[in-house]
N, C-alpha and C positions, 0 to 999 in steps of 0.2 A: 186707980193706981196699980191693983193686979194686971190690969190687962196690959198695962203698958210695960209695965216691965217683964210682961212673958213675951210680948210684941220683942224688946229687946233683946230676950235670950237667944228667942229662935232667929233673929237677926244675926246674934254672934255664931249663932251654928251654921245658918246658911252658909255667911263668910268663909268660916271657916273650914268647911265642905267643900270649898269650890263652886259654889250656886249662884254667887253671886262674883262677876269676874272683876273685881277694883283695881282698876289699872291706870297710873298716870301717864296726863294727855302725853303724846308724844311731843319729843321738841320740834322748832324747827331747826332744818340743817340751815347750820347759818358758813357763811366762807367770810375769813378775813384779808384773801388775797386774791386775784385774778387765777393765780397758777392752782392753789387749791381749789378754787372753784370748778376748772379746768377739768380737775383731777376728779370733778364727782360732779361733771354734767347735767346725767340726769335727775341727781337728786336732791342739788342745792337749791333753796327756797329763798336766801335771805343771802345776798354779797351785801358785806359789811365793809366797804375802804375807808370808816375815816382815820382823819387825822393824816390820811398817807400818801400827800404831796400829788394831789390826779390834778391833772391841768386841764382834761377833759374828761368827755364820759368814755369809760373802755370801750373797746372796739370786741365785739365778740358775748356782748351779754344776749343776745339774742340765740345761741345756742344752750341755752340753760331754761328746758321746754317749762319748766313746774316754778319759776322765777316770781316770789311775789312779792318782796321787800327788795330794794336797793338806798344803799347808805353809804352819802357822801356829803356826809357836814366835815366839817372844817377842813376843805379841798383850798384850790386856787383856780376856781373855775370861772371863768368870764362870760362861755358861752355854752350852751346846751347842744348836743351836735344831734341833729334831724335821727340820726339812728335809734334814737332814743323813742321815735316812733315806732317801732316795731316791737316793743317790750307790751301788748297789749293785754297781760295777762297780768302785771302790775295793779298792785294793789296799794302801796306803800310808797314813799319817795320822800327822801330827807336830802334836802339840798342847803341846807342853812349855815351859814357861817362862809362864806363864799362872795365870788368880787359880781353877781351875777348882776345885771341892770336889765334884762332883758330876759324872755323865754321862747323858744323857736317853737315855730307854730307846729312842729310834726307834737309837740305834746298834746297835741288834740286826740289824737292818736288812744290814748291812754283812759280808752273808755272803760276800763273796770278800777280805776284809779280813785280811791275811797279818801285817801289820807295823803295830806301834801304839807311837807315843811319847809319856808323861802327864811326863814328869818334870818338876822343879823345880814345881807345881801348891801345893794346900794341902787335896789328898785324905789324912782319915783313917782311910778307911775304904777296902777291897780294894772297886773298881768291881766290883755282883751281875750286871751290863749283860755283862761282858767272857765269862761262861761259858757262852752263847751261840753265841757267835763261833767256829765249831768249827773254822773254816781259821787261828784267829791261832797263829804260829808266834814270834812276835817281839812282847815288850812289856816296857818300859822307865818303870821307876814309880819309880825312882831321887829319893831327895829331895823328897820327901812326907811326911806325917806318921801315916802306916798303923800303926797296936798290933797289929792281928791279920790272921794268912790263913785268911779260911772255909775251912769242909771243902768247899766246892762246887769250889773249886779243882782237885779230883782231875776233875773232870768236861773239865777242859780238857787234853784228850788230845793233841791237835796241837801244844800250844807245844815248843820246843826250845831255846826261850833267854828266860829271865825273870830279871829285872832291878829288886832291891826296893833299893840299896845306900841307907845315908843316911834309914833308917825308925825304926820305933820299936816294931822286934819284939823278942818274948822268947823267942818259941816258931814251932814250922810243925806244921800237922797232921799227921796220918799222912795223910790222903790223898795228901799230897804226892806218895807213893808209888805214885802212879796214874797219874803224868807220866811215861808210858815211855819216851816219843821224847824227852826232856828232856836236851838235850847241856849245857848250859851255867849255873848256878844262882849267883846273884851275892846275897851277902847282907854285905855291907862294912858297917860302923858302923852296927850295930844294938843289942840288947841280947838277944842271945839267949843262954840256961843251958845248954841241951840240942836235942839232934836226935833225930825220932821214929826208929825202928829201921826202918823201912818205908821211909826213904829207900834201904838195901841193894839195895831192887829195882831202883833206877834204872841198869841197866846199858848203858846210850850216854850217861851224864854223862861228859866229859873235863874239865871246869870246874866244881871249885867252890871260891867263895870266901867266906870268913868272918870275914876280916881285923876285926881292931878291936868285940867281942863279948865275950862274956862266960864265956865256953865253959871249965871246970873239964877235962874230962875227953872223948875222942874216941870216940866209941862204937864199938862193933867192926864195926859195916857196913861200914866206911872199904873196909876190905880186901877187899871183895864190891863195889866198884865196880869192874868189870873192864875199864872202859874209862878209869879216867882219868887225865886224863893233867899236871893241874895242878891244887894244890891250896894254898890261902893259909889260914892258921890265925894270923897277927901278931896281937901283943899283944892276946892271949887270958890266959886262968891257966890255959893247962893244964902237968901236972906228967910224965904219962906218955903214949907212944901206944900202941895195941894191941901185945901180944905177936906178932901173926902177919905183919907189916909187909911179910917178905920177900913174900908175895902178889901184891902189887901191885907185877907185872913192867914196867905201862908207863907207872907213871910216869915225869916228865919233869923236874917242878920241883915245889921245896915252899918254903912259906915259912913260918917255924917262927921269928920274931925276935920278940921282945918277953912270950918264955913263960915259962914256970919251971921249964923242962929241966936236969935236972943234968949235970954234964959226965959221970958214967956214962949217963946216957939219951940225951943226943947221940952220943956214942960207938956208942950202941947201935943207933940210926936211921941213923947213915954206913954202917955192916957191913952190915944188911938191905937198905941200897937205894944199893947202891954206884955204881949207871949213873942215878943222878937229883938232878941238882942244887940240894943246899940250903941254904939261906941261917937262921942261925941267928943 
């Protein structure tokens, strides 16, 4: 106890010496207009347009050397314009709330490209543009009108959080199961029957969600995701979960309301996972 609080003292003197330099991170320069932006070239990091009527993408962000966020949700944008290649130092890109059906392939282009948001769009189709992009880690296609996930999807090795909720799936490939680093897998209000068995591999998923689907039955992967740690299953029709339930030591939280559990099978899922709370 002495020692720590003399650890403490002479921590408040360093500080307050100047020994120790505490300084908040700096921001980023963000722009909310083309002309501001303009007006600070070299040292805007973040154009911010939404909400503010772009019918395309500006002409002229390619002059902005240090550019590494661009933001243009709730635009009127239809189509992506090839320019948009040349922004390779992109790192960020919110496109959502937009008439977009499509993406031009110059976004291939956008190899340091980590974070991508398409949602609320009128894409029906999984963008072939995005499995390219071998740094994206983050995409959000929520609210779209997507039937299917190509198998080329497995090829997108980097992502760790994708985000389909509000689609008009029935199925995922089994390559699915080729998304290793894949922490986080959001499939809310779709129409999906089944899940490939190849999703078992995904061992760093802690999130996955399935809420509101069409799901009869839970395949016995579940219990070979060894990392996860919440998992939503709401009104679905499923009737039983896997026999081997106790497995999955860490989960956390399940959401299991709106199924056709018997009160023997809820009884049966409190016993096996007594440290995880569920909501039934």
């Amino acid at each position: 106890m002495v020692v720590r609080v003399s650890f403490l003292i002479v921590s408040v003197l360093l500080i307050a010496s100047g020994c120790f330099q505490w300084k908040a991170p700096e921001r980023m320069v963000e722009c909310k207009s083309m002309q501001e932006a303009f007006a600070q070239q070299e040292k805007v990091q973040f154009v911010n347009l939404f909400d503010s009527g772009q019918t395309s993408v500006p002409a002229g962000l390619e002059r902005f050397p240090n550019l590494l966020k661009l933001g243009l949700r709730k635009n009127n944008l239809a189509e992506i314009a090839s320019s948009i290649g040349n922004l390779t130092g992109l790192a960020w890109i919110d496109l959502s709330q937009n008439k977009l059906k499509e993406l031009s392939p110059a976004i291939t282009g956008l190899t340091a490209l980590r974070t991508l948001y398409l949602s609320e769009n009128s894409f029906e189709k999984f963008p072939r543009e995005l499995y390219s992009l071998e740094n994206l880690v983050y995409i959000n296609l929520d609210r779209n009108n997507i039937k299917s996930v190509p198998p080329e999807i497995g090829m997108m090795t980097s992502l760790k959080w994708l985000r389909l909720n509000s689609n008009q799936l029935e199925s995922l490939p089994s390559e699915v199961g080729s998304l290793l680093d894949l922490e986080r897998l959001y499939l809310n209000y779709n129409k999906i029957r089944s899940l490939p068995d190849e999703m078992g591999k995904l061992e760093n998923l802690t999130d996955l969600i399935l809420g509101d689907n069409q799901l009869e039955t839970m395949p016995s992967f579940i219990t070979e995701l060894s990392s996860l740690r919440r998992l939503n299953l709401e009104n679905n029709r499923i009737l039983t979960l896997p026999p081997d339930l106790a497995k999955m030591n860490k989960i956390e939280w399940m959401q299991l309301r709106g199924n056709r559990l018997s009160p023997d099978e809820k009884k049966r899922i409190k016993a096996a996972l007594p440290d995880c709370f569920i909501i039934f």
